[in-house]
KOLSE-360338 format. One line per 5 residues: number of its first residue (from 1); for each residue y, x, z of N, C-alpha, C, O. Coordinates in steps of 0.001 Angstrom, whole numbers, always signed. Each point is the difference from the previous one (the first is absolute). Layout:
<recs>
NUM) Y/X/Z/Y/X/Z/Y/X/Z/Y/X/Z  ...
</recs>
This chain:
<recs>
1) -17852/-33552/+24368/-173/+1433/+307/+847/+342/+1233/+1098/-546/+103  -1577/+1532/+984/+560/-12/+1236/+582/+1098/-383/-327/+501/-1076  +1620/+274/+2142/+1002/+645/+521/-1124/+1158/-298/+291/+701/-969  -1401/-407/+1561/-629/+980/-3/-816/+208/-1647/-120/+1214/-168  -458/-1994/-1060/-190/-82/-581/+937/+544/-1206/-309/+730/-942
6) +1729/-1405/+1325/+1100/+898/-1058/+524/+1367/+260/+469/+857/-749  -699/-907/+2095/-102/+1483/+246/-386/+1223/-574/+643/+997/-329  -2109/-1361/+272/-1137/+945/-390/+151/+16/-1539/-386/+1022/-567  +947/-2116/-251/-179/-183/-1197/+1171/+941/-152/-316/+833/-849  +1543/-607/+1312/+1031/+102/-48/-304/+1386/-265/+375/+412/-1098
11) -1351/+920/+2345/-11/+1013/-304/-837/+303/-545/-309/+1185/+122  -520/-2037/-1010/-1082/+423/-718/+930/+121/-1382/+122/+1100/-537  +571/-2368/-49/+1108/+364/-1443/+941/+1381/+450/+557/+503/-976  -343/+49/+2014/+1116/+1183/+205/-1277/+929/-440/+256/+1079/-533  -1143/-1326/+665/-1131/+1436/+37/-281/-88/-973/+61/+1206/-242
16) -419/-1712/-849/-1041/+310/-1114/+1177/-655/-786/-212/+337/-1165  +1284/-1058/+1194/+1148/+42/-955/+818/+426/-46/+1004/-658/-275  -915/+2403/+586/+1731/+286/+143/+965/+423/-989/-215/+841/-873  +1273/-1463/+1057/+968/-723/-1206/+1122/+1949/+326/-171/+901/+822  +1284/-1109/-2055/+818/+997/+269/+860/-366/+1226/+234/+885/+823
21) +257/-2143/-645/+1206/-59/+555/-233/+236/+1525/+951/+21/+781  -2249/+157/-376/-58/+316/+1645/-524/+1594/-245/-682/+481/+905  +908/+174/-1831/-268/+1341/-295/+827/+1113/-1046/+32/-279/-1198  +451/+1200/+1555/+799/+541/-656/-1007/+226/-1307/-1227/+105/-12  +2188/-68/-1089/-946/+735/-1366/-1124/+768/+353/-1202/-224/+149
26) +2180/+1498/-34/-1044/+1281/+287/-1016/-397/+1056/-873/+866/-65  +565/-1711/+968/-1100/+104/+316/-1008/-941/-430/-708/-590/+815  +597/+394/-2310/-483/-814/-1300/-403/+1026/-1192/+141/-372/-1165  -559/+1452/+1413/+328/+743/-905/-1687/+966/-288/-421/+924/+695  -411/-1690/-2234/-1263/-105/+136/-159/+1710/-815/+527/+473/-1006
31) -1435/+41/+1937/-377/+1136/-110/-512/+670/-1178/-421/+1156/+24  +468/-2018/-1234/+49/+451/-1385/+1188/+477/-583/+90/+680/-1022  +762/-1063/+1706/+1736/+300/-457/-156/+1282/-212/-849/+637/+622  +1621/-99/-1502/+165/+1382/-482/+1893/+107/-89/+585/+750/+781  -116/-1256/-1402/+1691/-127/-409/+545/-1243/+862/-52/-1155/-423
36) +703/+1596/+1970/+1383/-968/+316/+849/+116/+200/+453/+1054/+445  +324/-2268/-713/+1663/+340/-136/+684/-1331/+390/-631/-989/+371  +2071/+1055/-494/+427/-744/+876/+1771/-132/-235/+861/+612/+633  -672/-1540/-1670/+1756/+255/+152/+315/-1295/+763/-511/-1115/-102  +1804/+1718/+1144/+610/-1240/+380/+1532/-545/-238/+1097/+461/+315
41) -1551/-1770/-1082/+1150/-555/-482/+968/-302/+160/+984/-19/-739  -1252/-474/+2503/+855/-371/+530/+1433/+1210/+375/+1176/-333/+151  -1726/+1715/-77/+833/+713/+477/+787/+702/-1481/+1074/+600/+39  -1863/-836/-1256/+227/+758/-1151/+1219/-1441/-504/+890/+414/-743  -805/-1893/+1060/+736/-743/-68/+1280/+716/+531/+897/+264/-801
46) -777/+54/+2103/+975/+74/+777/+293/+1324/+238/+392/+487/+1061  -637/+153/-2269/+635/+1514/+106/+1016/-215/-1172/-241/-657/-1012  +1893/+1574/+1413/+1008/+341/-991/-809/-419/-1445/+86/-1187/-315  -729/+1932/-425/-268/+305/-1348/-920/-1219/-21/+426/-794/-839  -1774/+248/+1583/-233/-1080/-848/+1224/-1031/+292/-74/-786/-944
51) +921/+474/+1583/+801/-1174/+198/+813/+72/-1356/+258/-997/-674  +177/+2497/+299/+1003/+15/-1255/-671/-421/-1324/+484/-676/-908  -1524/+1147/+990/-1461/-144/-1416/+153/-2067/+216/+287/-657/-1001  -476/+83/+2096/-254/-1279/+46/+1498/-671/-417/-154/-1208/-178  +891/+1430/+69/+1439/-156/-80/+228/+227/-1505/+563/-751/-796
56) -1236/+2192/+542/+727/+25/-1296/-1169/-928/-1041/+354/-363/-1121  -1574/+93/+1592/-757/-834/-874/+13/-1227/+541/-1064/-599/+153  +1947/+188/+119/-148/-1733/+995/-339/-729/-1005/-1216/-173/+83  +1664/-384/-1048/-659/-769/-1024/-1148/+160/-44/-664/-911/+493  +114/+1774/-922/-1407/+369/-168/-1152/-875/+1073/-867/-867/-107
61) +1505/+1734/+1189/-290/+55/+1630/-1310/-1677/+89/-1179/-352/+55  +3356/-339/-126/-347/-1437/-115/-887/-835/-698/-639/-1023/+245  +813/+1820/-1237/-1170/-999/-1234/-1449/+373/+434/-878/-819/-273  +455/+2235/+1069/-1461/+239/+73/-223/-1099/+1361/-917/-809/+141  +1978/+1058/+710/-18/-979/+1253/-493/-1070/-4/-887/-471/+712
66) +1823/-217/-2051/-382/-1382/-112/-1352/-587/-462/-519/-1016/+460  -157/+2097/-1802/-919/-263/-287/-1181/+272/+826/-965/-759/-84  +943/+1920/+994/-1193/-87/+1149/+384/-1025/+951/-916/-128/+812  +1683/-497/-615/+186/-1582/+1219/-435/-789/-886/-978/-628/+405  +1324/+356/-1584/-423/-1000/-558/-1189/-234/-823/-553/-1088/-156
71) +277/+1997/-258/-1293/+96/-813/-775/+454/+1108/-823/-882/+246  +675/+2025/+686/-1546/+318/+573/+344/-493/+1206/-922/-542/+609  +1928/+567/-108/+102/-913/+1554/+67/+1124/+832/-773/-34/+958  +1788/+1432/-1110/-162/+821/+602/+1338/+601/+201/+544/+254/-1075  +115/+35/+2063/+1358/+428/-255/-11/+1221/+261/-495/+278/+1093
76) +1077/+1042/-2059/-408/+1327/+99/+924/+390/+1518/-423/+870/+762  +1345/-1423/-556/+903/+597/+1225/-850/-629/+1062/+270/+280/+1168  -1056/-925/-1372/-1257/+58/+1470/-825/+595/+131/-999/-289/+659  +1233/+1418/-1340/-1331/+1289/-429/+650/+726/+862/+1182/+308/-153  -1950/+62/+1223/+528/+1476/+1124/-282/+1367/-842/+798/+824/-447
81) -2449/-889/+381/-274/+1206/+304/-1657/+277/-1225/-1097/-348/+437  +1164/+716/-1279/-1220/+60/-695/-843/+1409/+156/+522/+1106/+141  -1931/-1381/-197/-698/+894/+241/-1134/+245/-1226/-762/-946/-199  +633/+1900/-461/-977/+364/-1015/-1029/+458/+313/+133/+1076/+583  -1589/-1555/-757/-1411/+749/+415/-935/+56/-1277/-217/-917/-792
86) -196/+1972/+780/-613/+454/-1668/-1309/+651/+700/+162/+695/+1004  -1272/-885/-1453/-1275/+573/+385/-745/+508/-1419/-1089/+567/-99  +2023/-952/-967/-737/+485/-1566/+1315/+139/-1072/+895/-797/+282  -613/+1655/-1450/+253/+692/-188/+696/-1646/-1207/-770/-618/-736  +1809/+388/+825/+792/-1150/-1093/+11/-1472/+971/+540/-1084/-217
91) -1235/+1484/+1167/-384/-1176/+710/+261/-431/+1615/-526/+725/+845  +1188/-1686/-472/+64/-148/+1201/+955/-1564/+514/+384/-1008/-593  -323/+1412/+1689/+849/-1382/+220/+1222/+225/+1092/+29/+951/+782  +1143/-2160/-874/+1448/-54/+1123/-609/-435/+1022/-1186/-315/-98  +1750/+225/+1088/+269/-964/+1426/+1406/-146/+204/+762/+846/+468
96) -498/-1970/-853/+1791/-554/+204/-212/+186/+1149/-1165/+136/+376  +2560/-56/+800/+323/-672/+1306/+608/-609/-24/+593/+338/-1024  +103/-1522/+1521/+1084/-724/-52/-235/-1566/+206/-980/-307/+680  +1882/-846/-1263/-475/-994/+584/-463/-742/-1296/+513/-2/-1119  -1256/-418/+1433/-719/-901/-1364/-409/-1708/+364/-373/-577/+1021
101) +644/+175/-2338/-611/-1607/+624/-1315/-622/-956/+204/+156/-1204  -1148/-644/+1452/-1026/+12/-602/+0/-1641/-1267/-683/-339/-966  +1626/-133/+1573/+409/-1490/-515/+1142/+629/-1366/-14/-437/-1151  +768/+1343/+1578/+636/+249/-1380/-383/+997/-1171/+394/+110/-1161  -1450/+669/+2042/-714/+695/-900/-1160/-543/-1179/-247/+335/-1158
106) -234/-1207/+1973/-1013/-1487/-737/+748/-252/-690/-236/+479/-1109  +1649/-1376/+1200/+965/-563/-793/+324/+658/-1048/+11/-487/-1131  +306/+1747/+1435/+244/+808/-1353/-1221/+855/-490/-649/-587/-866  +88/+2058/+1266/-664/+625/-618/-1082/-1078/-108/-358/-123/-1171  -160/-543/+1859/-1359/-523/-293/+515/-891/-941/-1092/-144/-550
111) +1904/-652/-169/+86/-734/-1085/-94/+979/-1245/-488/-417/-1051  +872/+1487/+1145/-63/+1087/-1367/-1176/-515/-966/-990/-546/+488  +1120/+725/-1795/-1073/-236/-578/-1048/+512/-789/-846/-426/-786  +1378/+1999/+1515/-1602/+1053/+337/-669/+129/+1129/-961/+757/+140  +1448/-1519/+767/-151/+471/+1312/-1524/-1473/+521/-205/-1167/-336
116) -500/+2188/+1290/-1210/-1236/+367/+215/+339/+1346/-47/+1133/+480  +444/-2882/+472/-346/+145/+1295/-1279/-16/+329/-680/-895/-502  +160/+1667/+1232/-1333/-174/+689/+231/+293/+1525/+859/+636/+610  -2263/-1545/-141/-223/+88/+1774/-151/+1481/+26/-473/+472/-1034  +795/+442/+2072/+136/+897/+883/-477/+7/+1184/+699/-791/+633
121) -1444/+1200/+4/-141/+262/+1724/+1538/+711/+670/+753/+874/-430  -744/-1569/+1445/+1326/+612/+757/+903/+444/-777/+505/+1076/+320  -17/-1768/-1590/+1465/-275/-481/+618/-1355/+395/-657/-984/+338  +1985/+1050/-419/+596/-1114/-438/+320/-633/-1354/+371/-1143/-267  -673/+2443/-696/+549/-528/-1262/-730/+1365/-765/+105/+1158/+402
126) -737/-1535/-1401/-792/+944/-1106/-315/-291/-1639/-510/-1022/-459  +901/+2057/-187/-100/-169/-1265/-152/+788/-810/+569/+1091/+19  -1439/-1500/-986/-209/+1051/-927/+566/-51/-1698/-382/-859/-795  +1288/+1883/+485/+209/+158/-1651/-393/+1115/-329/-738/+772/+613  +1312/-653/-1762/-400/+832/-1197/+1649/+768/-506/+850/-860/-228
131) -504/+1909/+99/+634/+827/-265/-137/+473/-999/-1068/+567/-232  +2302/-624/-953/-43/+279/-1596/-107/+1706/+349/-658/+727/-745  +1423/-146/+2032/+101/+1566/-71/-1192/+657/+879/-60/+1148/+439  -608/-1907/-346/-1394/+456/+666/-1455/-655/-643/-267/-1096/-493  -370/+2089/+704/-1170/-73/-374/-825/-1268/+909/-537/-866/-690
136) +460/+781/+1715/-995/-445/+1107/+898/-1019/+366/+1227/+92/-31  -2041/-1288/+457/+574/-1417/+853/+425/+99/+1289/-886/+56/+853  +2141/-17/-461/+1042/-238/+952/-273/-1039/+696/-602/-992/-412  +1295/+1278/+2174/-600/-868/+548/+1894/+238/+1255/+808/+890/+268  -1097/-2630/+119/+1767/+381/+1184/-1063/-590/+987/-988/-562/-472
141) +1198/+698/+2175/-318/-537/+881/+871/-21/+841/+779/+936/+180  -777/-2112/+527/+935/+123/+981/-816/+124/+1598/-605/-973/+450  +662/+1895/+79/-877/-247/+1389/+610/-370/+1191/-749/-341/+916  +2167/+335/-697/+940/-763/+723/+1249/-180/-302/+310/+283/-1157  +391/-618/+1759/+1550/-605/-316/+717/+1561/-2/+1207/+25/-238
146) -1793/+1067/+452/+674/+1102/-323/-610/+1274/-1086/+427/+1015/-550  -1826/-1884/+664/-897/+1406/-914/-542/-368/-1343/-1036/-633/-204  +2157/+1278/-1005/-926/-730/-1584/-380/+901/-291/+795/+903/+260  -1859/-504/-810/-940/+398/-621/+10/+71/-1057/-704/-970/-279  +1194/+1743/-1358/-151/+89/-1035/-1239/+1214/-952/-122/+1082/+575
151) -400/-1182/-1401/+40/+935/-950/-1737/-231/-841/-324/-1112/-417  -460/+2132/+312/-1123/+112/-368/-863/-813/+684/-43/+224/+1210  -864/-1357/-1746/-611/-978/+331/-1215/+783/+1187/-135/-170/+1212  -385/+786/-1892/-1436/+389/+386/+816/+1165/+1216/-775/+488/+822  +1952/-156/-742/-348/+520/+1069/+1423/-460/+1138/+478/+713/+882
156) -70/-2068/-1259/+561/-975/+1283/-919/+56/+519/+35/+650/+1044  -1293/-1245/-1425/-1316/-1021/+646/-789/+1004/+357/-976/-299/+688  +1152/+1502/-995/-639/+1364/+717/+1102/+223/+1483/-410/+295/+1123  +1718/-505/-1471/+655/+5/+1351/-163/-755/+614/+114/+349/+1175  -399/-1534/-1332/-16/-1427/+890/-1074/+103/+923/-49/-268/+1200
161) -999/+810/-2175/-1566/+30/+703/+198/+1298/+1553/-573/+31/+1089  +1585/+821/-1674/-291/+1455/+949/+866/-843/+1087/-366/+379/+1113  +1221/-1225/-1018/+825/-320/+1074/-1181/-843/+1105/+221/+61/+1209  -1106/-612/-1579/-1466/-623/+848/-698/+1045/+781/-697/-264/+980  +954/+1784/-1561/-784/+793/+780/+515/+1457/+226/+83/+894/-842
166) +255/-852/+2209/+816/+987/+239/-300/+1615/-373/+823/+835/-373  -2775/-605/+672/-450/+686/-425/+660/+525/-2072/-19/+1110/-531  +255/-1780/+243/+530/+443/-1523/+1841/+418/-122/+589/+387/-1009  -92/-594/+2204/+1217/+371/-104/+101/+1408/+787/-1022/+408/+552  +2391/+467/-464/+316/+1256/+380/+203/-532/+1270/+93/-1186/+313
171) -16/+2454/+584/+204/-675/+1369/+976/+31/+91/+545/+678/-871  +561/-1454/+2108/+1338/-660/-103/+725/+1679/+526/+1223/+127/-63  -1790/+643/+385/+768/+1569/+704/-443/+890/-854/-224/+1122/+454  -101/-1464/-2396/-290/+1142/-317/+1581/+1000/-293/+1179/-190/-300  -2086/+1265/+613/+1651/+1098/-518/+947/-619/-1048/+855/-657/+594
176) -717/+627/-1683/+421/-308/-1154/+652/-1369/-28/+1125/-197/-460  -2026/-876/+1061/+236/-1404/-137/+1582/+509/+1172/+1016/+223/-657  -874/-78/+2119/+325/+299/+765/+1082/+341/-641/+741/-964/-188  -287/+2134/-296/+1252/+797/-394/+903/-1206/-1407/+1201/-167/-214  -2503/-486/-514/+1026/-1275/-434/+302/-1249/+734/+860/-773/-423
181) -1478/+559/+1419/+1003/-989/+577/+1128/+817/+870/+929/-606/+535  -1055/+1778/-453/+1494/+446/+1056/+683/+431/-1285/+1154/+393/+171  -1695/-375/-1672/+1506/+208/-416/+1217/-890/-670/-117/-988/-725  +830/+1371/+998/+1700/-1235/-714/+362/+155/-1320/+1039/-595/-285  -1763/+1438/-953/-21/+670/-881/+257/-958/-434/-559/-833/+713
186) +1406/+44/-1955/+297/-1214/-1142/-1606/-253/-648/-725/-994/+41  +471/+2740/-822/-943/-203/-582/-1301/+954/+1050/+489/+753/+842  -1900/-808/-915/-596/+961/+434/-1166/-570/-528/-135/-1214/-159  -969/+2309/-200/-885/+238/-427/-1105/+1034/+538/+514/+1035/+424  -1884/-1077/-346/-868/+1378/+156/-1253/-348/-1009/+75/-925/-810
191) -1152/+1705/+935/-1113/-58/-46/-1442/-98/+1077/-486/+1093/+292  -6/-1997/+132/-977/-199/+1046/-929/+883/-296/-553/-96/-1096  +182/+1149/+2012/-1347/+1186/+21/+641/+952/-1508/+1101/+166/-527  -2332/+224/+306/-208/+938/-942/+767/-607/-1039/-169/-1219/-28  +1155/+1768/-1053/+348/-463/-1521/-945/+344/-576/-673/-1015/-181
196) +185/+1861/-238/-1297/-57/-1120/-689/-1008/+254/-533/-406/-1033  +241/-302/+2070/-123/-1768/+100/+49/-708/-1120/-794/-798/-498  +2120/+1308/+75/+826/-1039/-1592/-507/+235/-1258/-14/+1202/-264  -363/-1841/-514/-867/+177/-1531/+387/+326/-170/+1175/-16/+366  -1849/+981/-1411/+605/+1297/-1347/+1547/+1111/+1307/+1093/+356/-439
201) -1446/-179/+1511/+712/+739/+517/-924/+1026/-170/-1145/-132/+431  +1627/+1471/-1199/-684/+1260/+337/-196/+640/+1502/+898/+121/+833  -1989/+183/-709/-462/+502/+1685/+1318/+1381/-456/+1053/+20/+637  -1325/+1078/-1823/+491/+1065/+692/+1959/-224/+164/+679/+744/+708  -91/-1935/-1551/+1060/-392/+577/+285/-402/+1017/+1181/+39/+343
206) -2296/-640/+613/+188/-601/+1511/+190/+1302/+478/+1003/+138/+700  -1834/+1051/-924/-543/+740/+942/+768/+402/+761/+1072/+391/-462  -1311/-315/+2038/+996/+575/+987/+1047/-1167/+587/+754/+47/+971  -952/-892/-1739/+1101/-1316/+576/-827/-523/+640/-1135/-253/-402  +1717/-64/+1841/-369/-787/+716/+837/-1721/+206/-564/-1084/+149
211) +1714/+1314/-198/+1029/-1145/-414/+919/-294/-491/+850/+889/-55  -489/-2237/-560/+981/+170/-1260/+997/-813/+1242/-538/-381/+1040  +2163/+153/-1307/+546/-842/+105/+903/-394/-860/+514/+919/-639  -135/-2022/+398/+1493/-356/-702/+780/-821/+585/-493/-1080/+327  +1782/+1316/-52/+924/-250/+863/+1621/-530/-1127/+542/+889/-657
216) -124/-1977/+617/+1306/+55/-306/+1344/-917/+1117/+35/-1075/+599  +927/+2262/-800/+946/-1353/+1480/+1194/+49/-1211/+376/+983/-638  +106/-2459/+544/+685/-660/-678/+1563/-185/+979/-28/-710/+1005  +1065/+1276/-1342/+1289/+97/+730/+1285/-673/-957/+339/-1103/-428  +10/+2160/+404/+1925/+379/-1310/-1430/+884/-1291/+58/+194/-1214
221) -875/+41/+1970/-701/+1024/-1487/-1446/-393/+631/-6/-706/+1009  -1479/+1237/-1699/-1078/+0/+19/-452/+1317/+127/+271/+1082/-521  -1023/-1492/+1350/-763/+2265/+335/-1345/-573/-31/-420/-836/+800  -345/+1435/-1958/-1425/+89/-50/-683/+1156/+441/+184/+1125/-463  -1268/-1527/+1698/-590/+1423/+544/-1383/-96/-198/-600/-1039/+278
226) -83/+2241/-834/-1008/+315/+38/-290/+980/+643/+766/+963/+34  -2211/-979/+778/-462/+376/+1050/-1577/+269/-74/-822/-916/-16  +465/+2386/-30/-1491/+330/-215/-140/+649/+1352/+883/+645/+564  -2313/-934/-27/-693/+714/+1396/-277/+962/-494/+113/+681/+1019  -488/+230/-1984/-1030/+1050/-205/-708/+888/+1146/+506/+118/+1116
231) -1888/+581/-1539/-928/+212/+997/+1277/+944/+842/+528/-270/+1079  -296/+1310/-1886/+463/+1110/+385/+1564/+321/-111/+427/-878/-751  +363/+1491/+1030/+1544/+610/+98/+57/+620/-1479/+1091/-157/-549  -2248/+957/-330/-26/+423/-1115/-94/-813/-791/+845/+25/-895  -1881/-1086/+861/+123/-1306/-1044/+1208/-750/+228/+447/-458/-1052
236) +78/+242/+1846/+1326/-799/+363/+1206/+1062/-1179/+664/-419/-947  -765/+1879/+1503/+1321/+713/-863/-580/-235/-1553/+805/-548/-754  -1990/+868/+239/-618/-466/-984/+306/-1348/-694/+299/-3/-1194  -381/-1394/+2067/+933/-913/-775/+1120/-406/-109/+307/-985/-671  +499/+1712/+1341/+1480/-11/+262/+279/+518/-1538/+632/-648/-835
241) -1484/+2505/+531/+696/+311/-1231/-407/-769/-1459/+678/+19/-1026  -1806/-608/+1203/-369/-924/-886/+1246/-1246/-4/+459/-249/-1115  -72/-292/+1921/+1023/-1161/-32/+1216/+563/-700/+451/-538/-1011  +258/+1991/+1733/+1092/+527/-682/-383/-426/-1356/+499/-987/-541  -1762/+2051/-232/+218/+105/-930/-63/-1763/-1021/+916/-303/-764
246) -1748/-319/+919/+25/-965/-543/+1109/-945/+202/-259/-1123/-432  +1574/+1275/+1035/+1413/-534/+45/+350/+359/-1079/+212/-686/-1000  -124/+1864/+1151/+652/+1336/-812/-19/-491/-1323/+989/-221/-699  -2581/+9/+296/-465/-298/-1415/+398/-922/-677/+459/+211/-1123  -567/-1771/+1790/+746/-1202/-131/+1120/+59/+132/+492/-757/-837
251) +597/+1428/+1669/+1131/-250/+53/+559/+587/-1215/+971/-543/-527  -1486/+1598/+30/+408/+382/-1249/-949/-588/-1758/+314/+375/-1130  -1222/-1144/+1424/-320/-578/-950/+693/-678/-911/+695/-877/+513  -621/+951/-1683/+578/-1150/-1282/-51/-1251/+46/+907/-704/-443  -2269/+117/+1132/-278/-1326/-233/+761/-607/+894/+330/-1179/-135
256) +142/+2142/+1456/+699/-1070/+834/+1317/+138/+160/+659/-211/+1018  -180/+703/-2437/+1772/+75/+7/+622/-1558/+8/+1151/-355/+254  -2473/-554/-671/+623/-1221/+39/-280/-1137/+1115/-103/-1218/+147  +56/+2302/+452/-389/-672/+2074/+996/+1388/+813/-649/+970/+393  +1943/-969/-225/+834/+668/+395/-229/+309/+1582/-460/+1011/+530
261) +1000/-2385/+122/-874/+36/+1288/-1230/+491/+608/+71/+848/+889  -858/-1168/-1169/-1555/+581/+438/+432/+1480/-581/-11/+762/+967  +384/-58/-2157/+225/+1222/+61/+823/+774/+1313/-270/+912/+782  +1140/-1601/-961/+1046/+306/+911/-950/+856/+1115/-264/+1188/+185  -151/-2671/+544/-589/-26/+1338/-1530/+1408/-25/-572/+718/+820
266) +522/-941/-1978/-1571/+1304/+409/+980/+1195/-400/-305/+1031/+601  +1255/-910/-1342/+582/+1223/+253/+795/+520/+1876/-287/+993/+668  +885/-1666/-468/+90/+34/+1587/-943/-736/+861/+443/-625/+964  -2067/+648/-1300/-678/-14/+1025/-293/+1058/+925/+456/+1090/-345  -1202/-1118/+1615/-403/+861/+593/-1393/+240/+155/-746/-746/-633
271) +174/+1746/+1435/-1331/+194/+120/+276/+926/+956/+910/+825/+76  -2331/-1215/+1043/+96/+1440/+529/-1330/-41/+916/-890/-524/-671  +510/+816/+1718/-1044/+102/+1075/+110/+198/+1369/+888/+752/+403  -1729/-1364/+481/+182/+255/+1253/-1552/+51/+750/-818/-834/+387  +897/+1930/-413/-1493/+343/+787/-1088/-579/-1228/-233/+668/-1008
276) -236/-1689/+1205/-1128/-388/-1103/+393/-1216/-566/-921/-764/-290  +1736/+502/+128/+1197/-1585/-965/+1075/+919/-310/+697/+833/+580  -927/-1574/-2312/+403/+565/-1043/+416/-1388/-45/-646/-1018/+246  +2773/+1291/-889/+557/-1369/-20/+923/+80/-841/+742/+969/+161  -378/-2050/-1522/+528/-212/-711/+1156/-1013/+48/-282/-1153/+325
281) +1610/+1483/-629/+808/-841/+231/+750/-432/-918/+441/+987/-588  +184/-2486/-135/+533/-214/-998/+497/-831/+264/-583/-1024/+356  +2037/+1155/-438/+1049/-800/-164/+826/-566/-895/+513/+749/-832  -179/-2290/+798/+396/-694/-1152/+1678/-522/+981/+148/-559/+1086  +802/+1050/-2062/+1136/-868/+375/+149/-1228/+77/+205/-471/-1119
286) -214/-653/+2316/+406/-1600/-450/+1216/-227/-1432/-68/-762/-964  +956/+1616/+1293/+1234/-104/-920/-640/-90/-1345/-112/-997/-714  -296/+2244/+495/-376/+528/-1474/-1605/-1178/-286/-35/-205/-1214  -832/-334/+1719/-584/-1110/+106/+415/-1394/-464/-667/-783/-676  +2074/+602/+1240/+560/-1252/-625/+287/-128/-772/-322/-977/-677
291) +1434/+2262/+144/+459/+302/-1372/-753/+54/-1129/+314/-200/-1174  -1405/+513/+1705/-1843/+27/-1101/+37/-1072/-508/+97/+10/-1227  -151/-1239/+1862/-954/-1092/+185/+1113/-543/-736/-282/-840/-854  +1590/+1176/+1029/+1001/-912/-430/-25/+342/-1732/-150/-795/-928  +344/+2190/+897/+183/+182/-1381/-1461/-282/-844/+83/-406/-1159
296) -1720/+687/+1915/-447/-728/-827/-50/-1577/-334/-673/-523/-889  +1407/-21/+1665/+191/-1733/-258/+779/-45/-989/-272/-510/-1087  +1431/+1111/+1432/+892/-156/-1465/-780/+450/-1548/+213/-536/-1088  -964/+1438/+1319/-933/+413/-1622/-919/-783/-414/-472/-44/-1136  +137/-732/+2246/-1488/-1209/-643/+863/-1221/-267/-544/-1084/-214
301) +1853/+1210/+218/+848/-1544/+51/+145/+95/-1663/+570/-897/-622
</recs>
């Protein structure tokens, strides 16, 4: 085969095979999606409060460590950045980022003995099990040394297929997609187009929303933000007083005298509006977080 022959072959696999790692996520992102989201690990690692949480559970830590290197061939501290895409209502699938090896993933998850390797198009490594906490057959793919692929069988291989044809994905400058790759948020979340999109979502609960967001930045403490477009400046003050009140309600509820924290935090939440975004704010102490986690360890001991 000549110089000019591998050539042509060369940009014919870039065209009709394109993999994640010469493409950011988001511009992978198949136009059935309804729910994405996106925590990154790497920065939720290396903030004050998760470093103290990893510290104060190091044992733990270690033992899950060891058993994903050794059993599935996957080391969780090579996990950057995970991304959630849901197009049906219990159902959907991850996209790890990070570095993966397809020889230790074979080695381990594919020896499992629920697990079935099968051929794949444009993977390196694919498999399918069965999940005692799920209904439907699970599927992992690996599509490069940085992109795994987990979750609902029938709709990996619904993602795999939309990555062949660009026509089925969002375009790489839509609004929405756009504002999550510029944000640094730990955690972030929206809804793609319309929410009444989402099963069993009532239309007259959408009504007037145009966009959801969820936002959390992970420091010394955690601030969870919620964020509605509404049509109008009146529907916006409209769900602001709806948010008050439903703090209000929970924070003073019975059932959650035995969740102190989360009370805490919806009793000094905020709410308020700006022009037509209506925004909810809730804050969790790192401190009072550790002390949680600590004293419920000591009660299950």
């Amino acid at each position: 085969m000549n110089a000019m022959k591998i050539g042509l072959l060369f940009l014919v696999l870039n065209w009709t095979l394109p993999l994640l790692a010469e493409d950011d996520v988001l511009s992978r992102i198949p136009k059935d999606t309804v729910l994405i989201g996106r925590i990154d690990l790497e920065q939720l690692r290396e903030s004050r409060l998760g470093m103290e949480l990893l510290a104060q559970h190091g044992s733990r830590v270690e033992s899950f460590q060891s058993f994903m290197v050794d059993m599935v061939g996957l080391d969780p501290d090579a996990v950057r950045r995970v991304w959630f895409l849901s197009s049906e209502k219990d159902r959907g699938i991850a996209i790890l980022e990070g570095s993966f090896s397809a020889t230790q993933l074979s080695n381990g998850l594919g020896r499992l003995p629920t697990v079935q390797k099968v051929e794949q198009a444009e993977t390196l490594f694919a498999v399918h099990y069965n999940d005692a906490k799920k209904p439907r057959k699970q599927a992992a793919m690996l599509l490069d040394q940085q992109t795994l692929v987990v979750g609902d069988r029938e709709l990996v291989e619904r993602y795999l297929a939309a990555l062949g044809d660009r026509q089925l994905l969002f375009s790489s400058d839509h609004p929405q997609l756009t504002q999550l790759a510029d944000s640094s948020a730990t955690v972030i979340g929206t809804v793609l187009g319309e929410i009444t999109r989402w099963p069993d979502f009532g239309k007259d609960a959408g009504y007037g929303v145009e966009e959801v967001w969820l936002t959390a930045e992970v420091g010394d403490e955690v601030t969870a933000t919620l964020e509605v477009l509404a049509m109008n400046e009146v529907q916006a003050e409209a769900l602001v007083n709806l948010a008050k009140g439903l703090c209000h309600y929970k924070a003073t509820d019975p059932m959650l005298a035995a969740k102190p924290l989360i009370q805490n935090a919806l009793r000094h939440a905020t709410a308020d509006s700006a022009e037509r975004t209506a925004t909810l704010t809730v804050k969790l102490n790192g401190a009072e977080i550790v002390r949680h986690l600590a004293a419920g360890d000591q009660a299950n001991r």
